[in-house]
N, C-alpha and C positions, 0 to 999 in steps of 0.2 A: 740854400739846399732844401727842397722838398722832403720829407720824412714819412715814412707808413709808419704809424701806430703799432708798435705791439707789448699786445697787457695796456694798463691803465698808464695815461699819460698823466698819463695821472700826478742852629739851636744856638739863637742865640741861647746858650747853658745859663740859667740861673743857681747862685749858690744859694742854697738854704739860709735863711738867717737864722742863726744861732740865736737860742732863746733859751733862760734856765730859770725855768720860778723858782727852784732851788734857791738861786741866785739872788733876785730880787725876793725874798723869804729873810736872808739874811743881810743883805745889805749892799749899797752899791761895792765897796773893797771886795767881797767875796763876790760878788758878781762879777766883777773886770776879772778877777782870778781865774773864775771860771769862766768864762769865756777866752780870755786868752788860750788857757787851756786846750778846749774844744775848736779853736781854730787850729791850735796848732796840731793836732791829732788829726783834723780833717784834712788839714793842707798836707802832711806827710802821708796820706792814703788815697790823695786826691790822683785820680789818674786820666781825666779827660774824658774816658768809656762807659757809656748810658749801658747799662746791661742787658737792658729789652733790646734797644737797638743791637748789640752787639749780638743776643742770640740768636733775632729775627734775622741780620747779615750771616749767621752762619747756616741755620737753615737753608736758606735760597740758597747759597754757595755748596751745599749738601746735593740737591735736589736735582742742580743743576751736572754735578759732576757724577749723579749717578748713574752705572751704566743704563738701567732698565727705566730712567726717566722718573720711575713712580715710588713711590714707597710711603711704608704705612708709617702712623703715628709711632708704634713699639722701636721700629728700626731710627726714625727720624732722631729721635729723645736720647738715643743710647749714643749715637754715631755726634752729636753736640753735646755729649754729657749734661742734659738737663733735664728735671724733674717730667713727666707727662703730662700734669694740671697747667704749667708753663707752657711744654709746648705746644699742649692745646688750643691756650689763649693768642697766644704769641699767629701759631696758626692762623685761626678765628679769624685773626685782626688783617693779617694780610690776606686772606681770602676778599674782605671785605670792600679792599685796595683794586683788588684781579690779580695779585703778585701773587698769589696761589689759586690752584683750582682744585677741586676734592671732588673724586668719583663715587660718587655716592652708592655706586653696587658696589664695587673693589673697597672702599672705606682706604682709598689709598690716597697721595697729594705728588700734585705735581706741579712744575711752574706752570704761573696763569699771563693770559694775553695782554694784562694788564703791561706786561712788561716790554709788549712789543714796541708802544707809543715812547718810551721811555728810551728804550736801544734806538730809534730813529731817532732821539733825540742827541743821543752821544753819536750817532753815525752821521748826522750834520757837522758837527763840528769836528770830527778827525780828520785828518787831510791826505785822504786814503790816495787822493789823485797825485800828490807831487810821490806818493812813492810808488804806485804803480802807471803814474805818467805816461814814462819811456816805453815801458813794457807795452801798454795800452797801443803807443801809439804807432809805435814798430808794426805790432798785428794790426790795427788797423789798414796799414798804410801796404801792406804787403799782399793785407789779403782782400782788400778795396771794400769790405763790411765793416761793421760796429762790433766794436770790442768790448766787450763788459770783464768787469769783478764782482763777483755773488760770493756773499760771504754766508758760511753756514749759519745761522738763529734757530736752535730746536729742529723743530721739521722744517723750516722754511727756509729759502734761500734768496739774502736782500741784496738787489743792487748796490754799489756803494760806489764805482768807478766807471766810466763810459770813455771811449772815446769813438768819436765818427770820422768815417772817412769820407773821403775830398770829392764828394759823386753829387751830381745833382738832382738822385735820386737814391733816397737812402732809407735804412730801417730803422727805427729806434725804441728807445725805453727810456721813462723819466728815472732817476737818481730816486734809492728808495721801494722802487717797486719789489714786491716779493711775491717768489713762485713758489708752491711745492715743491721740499725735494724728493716725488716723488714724479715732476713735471720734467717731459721733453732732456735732449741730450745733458743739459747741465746736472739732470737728476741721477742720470745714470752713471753718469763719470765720476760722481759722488758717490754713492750706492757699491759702484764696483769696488772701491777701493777702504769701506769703511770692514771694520772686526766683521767678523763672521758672525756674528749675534743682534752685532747693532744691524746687517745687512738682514734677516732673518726675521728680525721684526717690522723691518720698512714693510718689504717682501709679503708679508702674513695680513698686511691690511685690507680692507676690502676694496677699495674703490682706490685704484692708482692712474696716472697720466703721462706713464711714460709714451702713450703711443697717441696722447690727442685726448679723448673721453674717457674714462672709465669704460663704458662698453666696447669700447678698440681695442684694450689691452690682448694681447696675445703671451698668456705666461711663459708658453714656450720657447718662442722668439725673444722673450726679455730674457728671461735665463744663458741664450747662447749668446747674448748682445752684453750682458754684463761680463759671462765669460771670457769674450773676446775685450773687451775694453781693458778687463784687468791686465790682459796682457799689449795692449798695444796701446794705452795712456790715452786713447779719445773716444768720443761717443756723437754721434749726430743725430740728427732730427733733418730730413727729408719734408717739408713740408706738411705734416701731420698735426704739429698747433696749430700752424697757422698756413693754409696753401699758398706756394711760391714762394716763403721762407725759410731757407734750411738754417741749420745750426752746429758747428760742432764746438765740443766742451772737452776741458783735460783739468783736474785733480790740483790743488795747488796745498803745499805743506808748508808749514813755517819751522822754527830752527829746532822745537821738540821732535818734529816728525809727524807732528799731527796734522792732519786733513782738516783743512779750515775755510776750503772754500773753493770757486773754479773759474776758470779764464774760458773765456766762452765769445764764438763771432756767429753772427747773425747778419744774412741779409738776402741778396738774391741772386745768386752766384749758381752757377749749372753744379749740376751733379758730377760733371766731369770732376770739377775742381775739387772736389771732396779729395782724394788720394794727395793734393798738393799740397790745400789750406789745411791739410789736416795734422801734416808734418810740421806744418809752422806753428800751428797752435800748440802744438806739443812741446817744439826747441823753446817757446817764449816762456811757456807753464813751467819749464822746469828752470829755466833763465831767472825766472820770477823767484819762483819757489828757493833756489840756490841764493838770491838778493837777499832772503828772508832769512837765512842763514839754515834753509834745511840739505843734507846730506841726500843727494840725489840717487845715491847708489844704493841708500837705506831706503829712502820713501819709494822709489819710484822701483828701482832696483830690477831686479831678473823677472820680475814681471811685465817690463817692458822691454823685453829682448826681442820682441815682434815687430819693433818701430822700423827694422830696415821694409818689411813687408806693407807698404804705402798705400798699397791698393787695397787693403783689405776694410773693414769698415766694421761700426755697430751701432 
């Protein structure tokens, strides 16, 4: 099967030795005493948990779960209950790493890119494929393109799942590739369906791709396209990344309800077909999404009450 390119194909823990010149002052008997002693105090307080490490893991778990991405040192300190001369250092150190990044006008932190090589490195080894398989391969096979899984990372959205279909001319994308989610249908099918705040600040940044370049952008047409997508679960791409491959994307939830990523086909299929592949990517998105154990009539809900309306598009 021939392929077009698209995007890049791209402790051991030591225990302290106990030591008492005390000890050795008075003599070996009072030494073993005291040492027995002090093991036995350490072993009954010993709990496994390096405390740097542990407050450095709650930071990032902070940073990460915050709504506005960013936040200062005062708020970081208070919200891990730890001193600010700590969190500073603690900071400092993983800046150091790239697992933090610190804006230097704002004097705010936010996770750093350090962390992307490290999430590729866990998204090799999960085995996203035997559970989005069937799913994958159903929409492949129906809609005679390439079916991807983009899972949200921060702004960015990584491939993790592919499946191609049976054509001897086909589109594709290596395992890992990451796009903006601020790129093409998969961005907008995301975008539509996140908070109203988190949507708000995508939205506010300067240079977006929903429509191809940053100088393509058409605010006003994204606004009616996100509109319409909230309500009808897909988004497509018309050959604007990339000429003569279109794309459409829908929303995928897992069993919190939370938006975590999007089922998305790509490849070289007429415009006609849009109103048909577009139905299917949606029954499979939300097929998926119900797998994962999310309540379809919560996530998806009365906002897709426009899915009889097939013809309509965003």
């Amino acid at each position: 099967m021939n392929h077009i390119t698209f995007g890049v194909q791209r402790k051991t823990e030591t225990e302290g030795t106990i030591s008492s010149r005390e000890g050795l002052e008075r003599g070996t008997e009072t030494e073993g005493v005291g040492l027995e002693k002090k093991e036995e105090k350490s072993k009954s307080s010993y709990t496994g948990v390096v405390p740097a490490v542990d407050q450095a893991s709650r930071i990032l778990i902070c940073l990460a779960r915050n709504p506005s991405f960013k936040m200062n040192l005062t708020d970081i300190c208070r919200s891990v209950a730890i001193h600010k001369s700590k969190g500073y250092s603690i900071l400092k150190t993983l800046q150091r790493y790239g697992f933090v990044h610190k804006d230097a006008l704002g004097k705010t932190y936010s996770l750093g890119f350090g962390l992307i090589s490290l999430s590729r490195k866990v998204l090799e080894r999960l085995d996203y494929e035997s559970i989005a398989g069937p799913h994958l391969k159903k929409l492949a096979d129906q809609t005679h393109s390439t079916a991807l899984l983009g899972i949200i990372d921060d702004m960015n959205v990584f491939v993790v799942a592919k499946q191609e279909a049976d054509q001897a001319i086909g589109v594709t994308t290596r395992i890992g590739h990451r796009f903006s989610i601020s790129h093409g249908a998969h961005g907008k099918a995301i975008v539509s369906f996140l908070p109203k705040h988190d949507q708000e600040r995508i939205l506010q940044q300067g240079r977006l791709f929903f429509h191809g370049t940053a100088e393509k952008l058409d605010r006003k047409r994204l606004k009616d396209e996100i509109r319409q997508c909230s309500q009808k679960g897909y988004a497509v791409d018309i050959g604007e990344l990339n000429p003569g491959i279109n794309v459409i994307a829908s929303p995928l939830f897992d069993s919190q309800g939370s938006l975590f990523g999007s089922l998305f086909i790509m490849g070289t299929f007429s415009e006609s077909r849009i109103p048909e592949y577009s139905s299917i990517v949606v029954n499979v998105a939300k097929q998926f999404s119900a797998t994962l154990g999310a309540d379809i009539s919560q996530t998806y809900g009365a906002k897709n009450s426009g899915f009889k309306d097939r013809g309509s598009k965003c």
